[in-house]
C-alpha positions, 0 to 999 in steps of 0.5 A, a space after each residue: 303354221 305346223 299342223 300342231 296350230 302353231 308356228 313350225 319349229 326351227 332347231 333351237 325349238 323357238 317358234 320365230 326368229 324376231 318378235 315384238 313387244 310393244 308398250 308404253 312401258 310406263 312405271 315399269 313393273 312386274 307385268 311389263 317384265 312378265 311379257 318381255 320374258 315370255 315373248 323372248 322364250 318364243 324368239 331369237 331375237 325380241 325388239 321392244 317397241 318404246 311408244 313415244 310420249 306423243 303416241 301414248 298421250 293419242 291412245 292413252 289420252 294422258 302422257 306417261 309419267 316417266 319420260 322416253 329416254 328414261 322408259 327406254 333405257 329401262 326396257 334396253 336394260 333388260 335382259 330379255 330385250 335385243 333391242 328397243 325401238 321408239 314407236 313413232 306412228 300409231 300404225 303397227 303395220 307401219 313399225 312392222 315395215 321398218 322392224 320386220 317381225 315375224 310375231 308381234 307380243 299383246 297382252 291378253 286384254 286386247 284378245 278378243 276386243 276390236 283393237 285386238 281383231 284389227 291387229 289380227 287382219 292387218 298383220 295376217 296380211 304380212 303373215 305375222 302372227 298375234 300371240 298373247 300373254 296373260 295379262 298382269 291383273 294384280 299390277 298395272 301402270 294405270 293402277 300405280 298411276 291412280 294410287 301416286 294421284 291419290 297420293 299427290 291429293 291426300 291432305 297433309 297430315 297436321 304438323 307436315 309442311 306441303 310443297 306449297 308451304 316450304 
C-alpha cells in the first residue's frame, strides 16, 4: 500500500497487475459491464471469474436462466475482459490459488455485510486486496428475472393462443 492508502503505483499508473471480477453474469446487463469496466481501469490484466451453474444455484438458490457456455462467451467478449475463468468452487481463496490476483472486484452490496467482512480476512492473508464498485441499483439480474417471471404468469390477454393452447 502507498501511504496515499491505496495500492503503489507502477509506470502505466494501474494500481495492480491481475484483477478479478467474479459473477454469475446472468442476463447480462448494464451493471455487469459497469464492473468489468471499472475493475480493467484499475489493472493490467482483469480475469472474470463465470460461477458454474451448480455454485450459482449454492449461493443463490435458484439456477441461472442463461446456461455457462452462453454466460461465458458473454463475459469473454467483452472487451474489457482478458480472460474468463469458470468458478467451480465456493471458496474464492481456492480460485485465488489457481488465478493469482492481485485485487478481487465485489460490488458495493457485499460492503460492509459478513460476506463482505469474510472475503477481506481471507484474502488479506495472500495480501490481496478487496475494491468495490457501486452497485447498479436501478438494474439487476434478480429484477429481470422477477419482471420475465411475472411475465410467464400474466394471463393471456383474450383472443391470444398460450403455449399450452398451440
Amino acid at each position: 500500500m502507498s501511504d496515499l492508502g491505496g495500492p503503489a503505483r507502477r509506470n502505466n499508473a494501474r494500481p495492480y497487475r491481475v484483477g478479478y471480477a467474479p459473477g454469475a453474469y446472468d442476463l447480462f446487463h448494464i451493471g455487469h459491464l459497469n464492473i468489468l469496466r471499472h475493475a480493467r481501469s484499475q489493472c493490467d490484466y482483469l480475469v472474470a471469474g463465470v460461477v458454474s451453474d451448480e455454485m450459482a444455484e449454492l449461493a443463490k438458490g435458484r439456477r441461472p436462466m442463461i446456461p455457462l457456455v452462453e454466460r461465458l462467451e458473454i463475459v469473454r467478449s467483452v472487451k474489457y475482459v482478458d480472460a474468463a475463468f469458470v468458478e467451480t468452487v465456493p471458496d474464492k481463496v481456492e480460485t485465488w490459488k489457481q488465478v493469482r490476483f492481485d485485487v478481487i472486484f465485489k460490488g458495493d452490496d457485499w460492503r460492509g455485510t459478513p460476506k463482505g467482512h469474510r472475503l477481506e480476512q481471507d484474502f488479506a492473508a495472500h495480501g490481496v486486496d478487496v475494491v468495490y464498485f457501486p452497485y447498479t441499483v436501478h438494474t439487476s439480474s434478480t429484477q429481470l428475472r422477477r419482471a420475465l417471471d411475472a411475465l410467464a404468469e400474466a394471463p393471456a390477454p383474450p383472443g391470444q393462443l398460450t403455449a399450452e393452447r398451440r
